[in-house]
N, C-alpha and C positions, 0 to 999 in steps of 0.2 A: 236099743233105748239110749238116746240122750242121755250127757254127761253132765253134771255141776261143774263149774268150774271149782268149786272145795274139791270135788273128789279127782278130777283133773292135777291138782296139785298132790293129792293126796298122794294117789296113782302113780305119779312119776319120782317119788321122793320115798316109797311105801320100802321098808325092812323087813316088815314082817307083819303076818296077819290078811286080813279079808275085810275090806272098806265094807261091813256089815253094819250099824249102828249097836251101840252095847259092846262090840266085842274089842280085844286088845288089839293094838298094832302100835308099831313103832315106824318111825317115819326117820329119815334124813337128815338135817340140818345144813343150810348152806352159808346161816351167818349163827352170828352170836352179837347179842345186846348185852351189856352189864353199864350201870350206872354207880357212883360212890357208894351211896348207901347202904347200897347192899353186895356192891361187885369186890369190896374186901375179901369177905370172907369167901367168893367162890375163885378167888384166885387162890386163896389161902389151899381151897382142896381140890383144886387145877393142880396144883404147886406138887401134891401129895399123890401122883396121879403116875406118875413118873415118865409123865408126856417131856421130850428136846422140844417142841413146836407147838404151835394152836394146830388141829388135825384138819380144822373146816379151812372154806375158801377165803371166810372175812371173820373178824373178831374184833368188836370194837367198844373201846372203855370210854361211858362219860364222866366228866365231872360239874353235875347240876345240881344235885342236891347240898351238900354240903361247901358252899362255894366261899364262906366268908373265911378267914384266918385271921381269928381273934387270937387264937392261944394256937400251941402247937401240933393239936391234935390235926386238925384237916391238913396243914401243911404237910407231917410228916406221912398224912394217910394219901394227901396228891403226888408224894415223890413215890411211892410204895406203888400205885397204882402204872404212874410212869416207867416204873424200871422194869416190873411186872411183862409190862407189853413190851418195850423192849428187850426181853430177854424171850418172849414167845413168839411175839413177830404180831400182836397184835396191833391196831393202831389206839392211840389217844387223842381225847379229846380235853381239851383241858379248859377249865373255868372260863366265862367268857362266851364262847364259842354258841350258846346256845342249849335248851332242853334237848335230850338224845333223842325224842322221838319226831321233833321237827328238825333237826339238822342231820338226820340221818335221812328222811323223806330226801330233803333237799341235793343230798351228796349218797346215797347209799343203797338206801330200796331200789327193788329191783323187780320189774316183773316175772311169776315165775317160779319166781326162789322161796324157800323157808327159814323162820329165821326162830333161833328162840332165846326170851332177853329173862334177866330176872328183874322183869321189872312189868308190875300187874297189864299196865299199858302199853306193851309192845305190839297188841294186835293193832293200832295206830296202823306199821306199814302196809296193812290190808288195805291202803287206801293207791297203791300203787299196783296192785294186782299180786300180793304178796300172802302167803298163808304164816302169820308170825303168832307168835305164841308165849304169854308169858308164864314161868316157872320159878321154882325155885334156886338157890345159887348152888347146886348143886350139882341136879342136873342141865346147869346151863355149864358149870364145869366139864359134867359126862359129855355134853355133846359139842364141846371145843375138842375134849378127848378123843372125837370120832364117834361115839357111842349114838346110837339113834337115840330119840325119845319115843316114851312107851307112853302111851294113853286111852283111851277107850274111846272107839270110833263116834265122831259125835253126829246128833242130826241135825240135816241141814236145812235149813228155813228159811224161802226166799224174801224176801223183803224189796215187793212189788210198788218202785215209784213210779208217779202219775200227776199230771197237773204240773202249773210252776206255782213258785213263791209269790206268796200278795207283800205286800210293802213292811219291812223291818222284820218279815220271816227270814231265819234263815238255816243253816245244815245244823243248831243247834236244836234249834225246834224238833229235827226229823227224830231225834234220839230221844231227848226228853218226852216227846210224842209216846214213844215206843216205853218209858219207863210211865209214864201216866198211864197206859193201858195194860201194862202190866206191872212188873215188879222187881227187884233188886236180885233174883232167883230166877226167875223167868226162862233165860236165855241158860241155864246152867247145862254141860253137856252138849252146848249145839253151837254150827257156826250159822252167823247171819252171813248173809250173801244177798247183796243187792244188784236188782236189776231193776229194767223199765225205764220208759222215753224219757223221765223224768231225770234219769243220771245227766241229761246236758246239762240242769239246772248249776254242777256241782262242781266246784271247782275239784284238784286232788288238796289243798288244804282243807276244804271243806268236807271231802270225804275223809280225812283225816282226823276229824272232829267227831265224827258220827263213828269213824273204828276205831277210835281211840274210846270214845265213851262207852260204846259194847261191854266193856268190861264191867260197869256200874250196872248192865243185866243179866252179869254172870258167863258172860259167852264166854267159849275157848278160845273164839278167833271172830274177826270181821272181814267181809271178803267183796274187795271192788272188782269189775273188770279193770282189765286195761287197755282204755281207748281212745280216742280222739282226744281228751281232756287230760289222757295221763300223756299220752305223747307230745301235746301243748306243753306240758309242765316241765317233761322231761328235756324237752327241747330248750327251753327257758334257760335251765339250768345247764345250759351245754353236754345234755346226755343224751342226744339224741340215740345215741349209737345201742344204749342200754333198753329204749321200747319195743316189745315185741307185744302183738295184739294175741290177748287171751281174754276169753266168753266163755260162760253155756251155751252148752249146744240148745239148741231152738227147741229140742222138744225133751231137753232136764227134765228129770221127775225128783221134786223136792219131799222129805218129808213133811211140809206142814208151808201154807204161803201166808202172808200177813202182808195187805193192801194201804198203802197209806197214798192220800189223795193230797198233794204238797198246798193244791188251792182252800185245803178245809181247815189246815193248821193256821192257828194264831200264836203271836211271841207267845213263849213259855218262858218257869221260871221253875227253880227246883228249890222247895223251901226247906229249913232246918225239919229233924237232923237227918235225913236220909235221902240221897238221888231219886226217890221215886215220891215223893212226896211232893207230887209237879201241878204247881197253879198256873191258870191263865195270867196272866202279867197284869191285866182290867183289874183281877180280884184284890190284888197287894198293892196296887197303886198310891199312893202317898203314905207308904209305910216309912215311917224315919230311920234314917242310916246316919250314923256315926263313919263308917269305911267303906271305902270303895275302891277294889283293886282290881285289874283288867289285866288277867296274862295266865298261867298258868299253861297244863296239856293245850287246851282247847279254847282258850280264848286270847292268844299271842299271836296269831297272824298279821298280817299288814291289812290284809281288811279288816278285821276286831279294833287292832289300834286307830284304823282309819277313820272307821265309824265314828268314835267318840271324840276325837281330832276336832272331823266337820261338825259335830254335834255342841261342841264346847267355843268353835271359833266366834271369837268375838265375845265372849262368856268368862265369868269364873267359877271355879267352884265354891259354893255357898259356905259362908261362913260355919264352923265347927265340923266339920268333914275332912275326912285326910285322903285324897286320893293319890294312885301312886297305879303307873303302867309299869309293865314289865315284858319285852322283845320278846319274842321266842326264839329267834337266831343274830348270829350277827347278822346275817342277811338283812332280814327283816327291820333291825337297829336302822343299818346305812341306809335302807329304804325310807324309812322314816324321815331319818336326818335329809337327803339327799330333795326329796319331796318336800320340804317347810313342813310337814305335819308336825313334827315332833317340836319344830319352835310354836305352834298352835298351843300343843298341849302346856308347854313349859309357862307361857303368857297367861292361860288360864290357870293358872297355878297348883298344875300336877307334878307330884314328883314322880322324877326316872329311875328307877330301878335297874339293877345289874339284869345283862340277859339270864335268864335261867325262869 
């Protein structure tokens, strides 16, 4: 029988246990995600661990959340965070630089490999062919320690694309798709795993968007191959050298499949107060906004920014409105700047936001 690619990773990463669904196993780790927030305190019981080194292959500290230094609390928490990795052999990433789960796609994912972050959205790198995982700063300390992580084997659900995008759909739609037909619990215990002719549609930002938001359906993980689109990506970014092509095998047997048809979806929109409370964009249509902000996980790409760029040239934005873009890498910044889009936006009278 055919193999998933989830359990393909699982399989060559697996500690301990039987890739059964429900039962325990611990697995591997071959990176480590930790962001400010919350990556204090798991360096604090790294620290307590009586580890000379980080045990894994990569270990990498962002600073995106807490970027401003008003007073002296973030500063003295960004030099704590810096010395931290230099005394374990971590790397940093320091303020500036980008959200950790787009400038790590950018510089770090890897197909293949597992990675686990304390930070909800790290199954994001499942958009490289990656099985990542977010946890607590704990156990994202246990497994810089060496220590596997222990979880209960989850079920894997293929999520069958088909069809392409009609005009202003796009990889946002395909998830918010998936929370309108079901729910914020949904996905709990299971990884999604996409396939179907439909993956040309995707760019890897764009499947980036879709495993990054998995988590708003409870999943454990998101899980892309890695294929023509990731070796495109990977090659962009001068890593050629890092694409190795990983699939299901042709005759996988999923626990459960779930068909989404890319030509059937219309813009979606996720209303207050919970991701799954998803309207057709028709229905909210002249609803009045006070703010309008463009960046975040999943909407700071260079096509997100782009979008609203070409949408706004030649435009301003309407009186009593505060809008404001926000990069998701410095990449993504230069691209802007380097392209005129971002003097588009500045003329229309948006403000620029620090990346993060």
């Amino acid at each position: 029988m055919g193999e998933t690619l989830t359990h393909k990773l699982i399989r060559s990463h697996l500690a301990e246990g039987a890739t059964h669904p429900g039962e325990e196993i611990a697995i591997r780790m071959d990176q480590a995600l930790l962001q400010d927030a919350t990556g204090t305190l798991a360096w604090l019981e790294f620290e307590q661990m009586g580890q000379d080194r980080v045990a894994i292959r990569q270990a990498t500290q962002y600073v995106d959340h807490n970027i401003l230094q008003t007073g002296y609390e973030n500063a003295d928490d960004h030099r704590f965070l810096r010395s931290v990795c230099q005394r374990y052999g971590a790397l940093f990433s320091g303020p500036g630089n980008g959200i950790s789960h787009w400038a790590h796609m950018e510089r770090f994912d890897m197909p293949g490999e597992t990675m686990l972050g304390c930070d909800s959205h790290t199954p994001h790198a499942g958009a490289c062919g990656m099985l990542a995982i977010g946890a607590g700063g704990f156990e994202v300390a246990s497994a810089m320690a060496g220590e596997p992580y222990r979880l209960t084997m989850p079920e894997v659900v293929n999520v069958k694309l088909t069809g392409a995008f009609k005009p202003w759909v796009s990889a946002k739609d395909v998830i918010l798709e998936l929370l309108h037909r079901f729910d914020v619990k949904w996905a709990k215990n299971k990884v999604l795993e996409y396939t179907g002719p439909a993956l040309k549609e995707l760019t890897v930002p764009s499947r980036g968007t879709i495993a990054n938001m998995g988590t708003e359906l409870g999943a454990t993980a998101s899980v892309f191959p890695a294929d023509g689109m990731t070796k495109q990506f990977l090659t962009a970014q001068a890593r050629g050298k890092d694409f190795k092509p990983l699939a299901a095998d042709s005759a996988a047997k999923y626990d459960d499949t779930v068909d989404i048809d890319l030509g059937t979806i219309e813009p979606l929109i996720a209303c207050p107060s919970s991701p799954d409370n998803v309207k057709a964009v028709s229905e909210v249509a002249g609803t009045e906004v006070a703010q309008v902000a463009v960046g975040s996980s999943v909407n700071s790409s260079f096509r997100d920014l782009s979008l609203v760029a070409h949408a706004l040239d030649g435009k301003h934005v309407a009186l009593g409105i505060s809008m404001a873009v926000s990069p998701g890498s410095r990449q993504t910044l230069l691209l802007m700047l380097m392209s005129g889009l971002m003097t588009k936006l500045i003329k229309a009278g948006v403000r620029e936001l620090e990346v993060a």
